[in-house]
N, C-alpha and C positions, 0 to 999 in steps of 0.2 A: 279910547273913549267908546263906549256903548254907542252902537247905532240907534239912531232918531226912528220912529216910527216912519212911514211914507204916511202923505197925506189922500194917498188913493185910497179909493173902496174899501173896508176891511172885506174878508174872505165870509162867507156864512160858516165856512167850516174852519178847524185849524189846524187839521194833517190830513184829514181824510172826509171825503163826501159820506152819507147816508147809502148802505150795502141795501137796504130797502124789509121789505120783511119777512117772516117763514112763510113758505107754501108746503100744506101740508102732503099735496098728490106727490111731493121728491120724496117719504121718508126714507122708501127701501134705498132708493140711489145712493142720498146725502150720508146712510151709515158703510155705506161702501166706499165711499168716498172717503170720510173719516180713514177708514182702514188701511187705503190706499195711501194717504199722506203720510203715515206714519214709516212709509216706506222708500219716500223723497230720500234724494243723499243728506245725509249730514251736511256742516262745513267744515265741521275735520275731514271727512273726507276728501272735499275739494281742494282744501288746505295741502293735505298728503299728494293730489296730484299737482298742484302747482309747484309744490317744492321739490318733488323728485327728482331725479337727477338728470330721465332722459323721456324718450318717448316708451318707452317699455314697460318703465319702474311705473309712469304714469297710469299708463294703462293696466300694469300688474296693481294699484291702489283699487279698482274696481272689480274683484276678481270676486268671486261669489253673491256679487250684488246682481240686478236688474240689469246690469250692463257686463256681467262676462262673458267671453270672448275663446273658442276654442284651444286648446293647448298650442303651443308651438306661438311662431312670432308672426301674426296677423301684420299682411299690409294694410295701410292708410286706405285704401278706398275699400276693403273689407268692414272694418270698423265706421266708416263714413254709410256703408249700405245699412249695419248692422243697428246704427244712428236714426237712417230714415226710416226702417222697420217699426222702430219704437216709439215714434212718431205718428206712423201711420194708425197703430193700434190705440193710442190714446185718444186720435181722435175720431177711429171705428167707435171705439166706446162712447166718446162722448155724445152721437149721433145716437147711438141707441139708448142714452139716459135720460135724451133731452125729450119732454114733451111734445115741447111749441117745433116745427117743420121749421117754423119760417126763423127761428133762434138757430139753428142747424144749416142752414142755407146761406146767413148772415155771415157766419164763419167759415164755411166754403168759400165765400166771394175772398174771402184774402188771397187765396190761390187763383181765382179768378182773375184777380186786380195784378196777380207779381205774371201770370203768363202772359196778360195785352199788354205789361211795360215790354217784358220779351223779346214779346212776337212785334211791335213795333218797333222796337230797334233797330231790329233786323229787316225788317220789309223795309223803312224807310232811309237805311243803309243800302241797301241792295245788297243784303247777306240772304243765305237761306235760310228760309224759315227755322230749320232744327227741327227735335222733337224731344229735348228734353224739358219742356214742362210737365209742371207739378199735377199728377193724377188724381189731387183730391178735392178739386172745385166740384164748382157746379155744372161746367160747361167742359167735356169733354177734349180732348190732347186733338182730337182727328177734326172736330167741331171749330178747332179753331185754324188748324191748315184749310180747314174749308173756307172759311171765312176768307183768306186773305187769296186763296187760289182765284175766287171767284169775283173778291170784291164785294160782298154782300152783307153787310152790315145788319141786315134784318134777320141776319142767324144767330144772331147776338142776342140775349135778354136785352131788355132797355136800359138797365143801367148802365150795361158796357157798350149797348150800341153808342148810345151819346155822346161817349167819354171817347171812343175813337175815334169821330168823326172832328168831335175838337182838340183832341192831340193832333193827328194829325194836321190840322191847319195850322196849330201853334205852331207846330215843327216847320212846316212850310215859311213863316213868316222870317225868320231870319237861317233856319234849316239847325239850332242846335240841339240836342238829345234833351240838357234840361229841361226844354220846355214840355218834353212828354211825360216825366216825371212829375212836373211843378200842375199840369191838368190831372194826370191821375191821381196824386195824390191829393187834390182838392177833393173831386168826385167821390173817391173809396172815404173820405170823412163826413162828406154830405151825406152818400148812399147808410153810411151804420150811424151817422146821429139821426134820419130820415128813417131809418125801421127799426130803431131803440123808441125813437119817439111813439111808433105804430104799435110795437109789442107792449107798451107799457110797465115796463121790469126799470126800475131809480135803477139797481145796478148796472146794467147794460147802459145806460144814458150816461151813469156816470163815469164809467172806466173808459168808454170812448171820447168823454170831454177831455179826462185826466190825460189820453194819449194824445190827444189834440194840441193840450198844453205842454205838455213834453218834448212833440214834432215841433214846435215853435221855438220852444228853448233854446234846441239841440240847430234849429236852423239860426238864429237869429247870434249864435258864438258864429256860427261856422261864415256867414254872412261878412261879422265884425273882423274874420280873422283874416277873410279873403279879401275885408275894405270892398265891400261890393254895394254896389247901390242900387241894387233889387228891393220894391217894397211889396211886390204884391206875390210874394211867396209865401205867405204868413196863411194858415191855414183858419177858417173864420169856425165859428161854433164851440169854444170851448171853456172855458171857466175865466183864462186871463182878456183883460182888456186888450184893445190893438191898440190904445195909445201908451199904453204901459209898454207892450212890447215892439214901439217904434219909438217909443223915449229910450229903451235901450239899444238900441242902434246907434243913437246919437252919445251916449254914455262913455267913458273910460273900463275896460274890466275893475276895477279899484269902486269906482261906483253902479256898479250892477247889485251887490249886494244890500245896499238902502232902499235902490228900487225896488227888490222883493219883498223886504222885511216883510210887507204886511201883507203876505202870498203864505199860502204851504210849502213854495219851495224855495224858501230860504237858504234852504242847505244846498240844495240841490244847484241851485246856481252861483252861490259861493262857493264851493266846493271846484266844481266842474270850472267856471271864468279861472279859479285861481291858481287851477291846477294848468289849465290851455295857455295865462300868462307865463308862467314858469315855464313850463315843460314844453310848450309847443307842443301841445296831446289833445286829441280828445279823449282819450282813454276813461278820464274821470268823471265826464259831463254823462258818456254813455252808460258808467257801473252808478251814478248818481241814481241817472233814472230810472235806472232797470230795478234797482233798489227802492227806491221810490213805489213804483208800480209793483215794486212784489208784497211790500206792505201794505197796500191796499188789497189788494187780491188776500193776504192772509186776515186780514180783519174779516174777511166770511165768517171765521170761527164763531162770530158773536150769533149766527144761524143755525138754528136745529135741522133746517128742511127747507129744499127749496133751489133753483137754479141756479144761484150764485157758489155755492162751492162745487159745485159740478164744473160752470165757467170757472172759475178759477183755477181747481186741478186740472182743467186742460190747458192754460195758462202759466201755469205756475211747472209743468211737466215739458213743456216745450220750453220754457226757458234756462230749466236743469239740460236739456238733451243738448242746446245751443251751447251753453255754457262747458258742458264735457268735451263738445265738437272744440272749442275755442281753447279749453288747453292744450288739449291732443294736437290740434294743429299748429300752435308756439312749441311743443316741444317738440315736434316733427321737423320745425323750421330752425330748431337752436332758440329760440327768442329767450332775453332775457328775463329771470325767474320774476323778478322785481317789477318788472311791467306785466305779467301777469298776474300778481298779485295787487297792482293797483286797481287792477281792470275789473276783478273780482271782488274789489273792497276787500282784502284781510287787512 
């Protein structure tokens, strides 16, 4: 039988929010940009490396592309350096494309935000600090061993100073890692829906909601799957209701998909629920989203000019780079062809 409509909210939209409109000071970028896409892998390509045979053949799929790799048989942390290299320059680029500072600064804070999960694991572990954080924040690798040497949280911008000072009490209260994750990642969605709202750009407000709703999704299976009775994990700001996605807490996977009908991601959580029932995966809920999220990122196209397909190829390039890393390292480890290929949606 066809599913019933939900009697919740309908969506204002019905796959995708408002990309917003041309700005016409992007045009030189946006035709570069253009240029640039046309240069994205294929998904025959990624097809031909999931299918391959080993870790080699894999790697031999991308041989004269953007991703070739010196003759002879490169090791895995050759091709993993070779990985952040290209990484690093898309989002050198994108820095230099971008107008607005503070759109460029906004994006830095994601490396901001993954070096204090880190760097407090490890202090509040009593491990050493390290120093393998990511170099392309806003707040310096040596900025941040200062920080924790000295105890000085005013060396911190304000967005991270806050967010340490209440991780770490969270963590203090019953002493588990989750909870420094479950404060960060409240804070790092407050701080980009908090200076999307300040920039003024519908795109950027939007694609932060979308991810907001995503991060709920993706928590609220994994929640059901572990029978856990956390409710205040749920990340606030984003398109879906929290009684929508605390009616699905209480739900069966079998009726998760009524509860969406009258969502955008209908598929995405039918999909993903029914694939975690069967299989005991998440493999599907995660190629859902990321799917998801990359079609909205590709609806730029309806833009002549302007910052959204600049966001987007840097978006949409870091999640090809992720995505080469994640075959290379199944067929590094043997992993079966067939779960890479779910992971990927072929």
């Amino acid at each position: 039988m066809p599913k019933a409509r939900s009697e919740e909210t309908l969506f204002e939209f019905l796959t995708y929010p408002t990309v917003g409109a041309d700005d016409w000071r992007y045009t030189a970028q946006s035709a570069q940009v253009r240029v640039m896409e046309m240069q994205l892998l294929t998904r025959a390509t990624l097809l031909d490396m999931a299918n391959a045979p080993d870790f080699a053949a894999a790697l031999g799929s991308l041989a004269g592309g953007d991703y070739a790799v010196p003759q002879g048989s490169p090791r895995f942390d050759e091709v993993q350096t070779l990985l952040l290299e290209k990484r690093a320059t898309v989002r050198e680029m994108f820095a230099e494309w971008m107008l607005d500072e503070t759109v460029v600064a906004l994006f830095k804070s994601r490396d901001d935000f993954a070096n204090l999960r880190l760097a407090l694991r490890r202090v509040l572990t009593d491990r050493p600090v390290g120093s393998d954080y990511g170099a392309g924040g806003n707040v310096a690798p040596e900025v941040i061993d200062q920080v924790f040497e000295e105890e000085n949280y005013a060396l911190f911008p304000d967005y991270l100073a806050e967010v340490t000072e209440e991780a770490i009490l969270a963590y203090y209260q019953d002493k588990k890692i989750p909870q420094i994750d479950h404060v960060i990642d409240r804070y790092e969605a407050e701080h980009k829906i908090g200076l999307a709202r300040q920039i003024g750009e519908p795109f950027l407000l939007n694609l932060f909601r979308l991810q907001i709703d995503l991060c709920n999704i993706r928590t609220v299976l994994r929640l059901k799957h572990i029978d856990a009775e956390q409710r205040n994990v749920l990340l606030p700001g984003g398109f879906l209701e929290m009684d929508r996605l605390r009616q699905a807490l209480e739900h069966g996977y079998e009726a998760l998909g009524q509860l969406f009908f009258a969502t955008p991601y209908d598929r995405v959580v039918d999909v993903g629920a029914g694939y975690l029932a069967s299989d005991d995966s998440f493999l599907k809920i995660e190629q859902q989203c990321d799917e998801y999220l990359t079609g909205y990122l590709k609806s730029t196209s309806q833009i002549t000019a302007g910052p959204q397909p600049i966001i987007a190829y840097l978006l949409l390039k870091e999640n090809e780079i992720r995505t080469v890393r994640l075959i290379l390292t199944a067929k590094k480890n043997l992993l079966d062809t067939q779960l890479i290929l779910d992971r990927i949606g072929a």
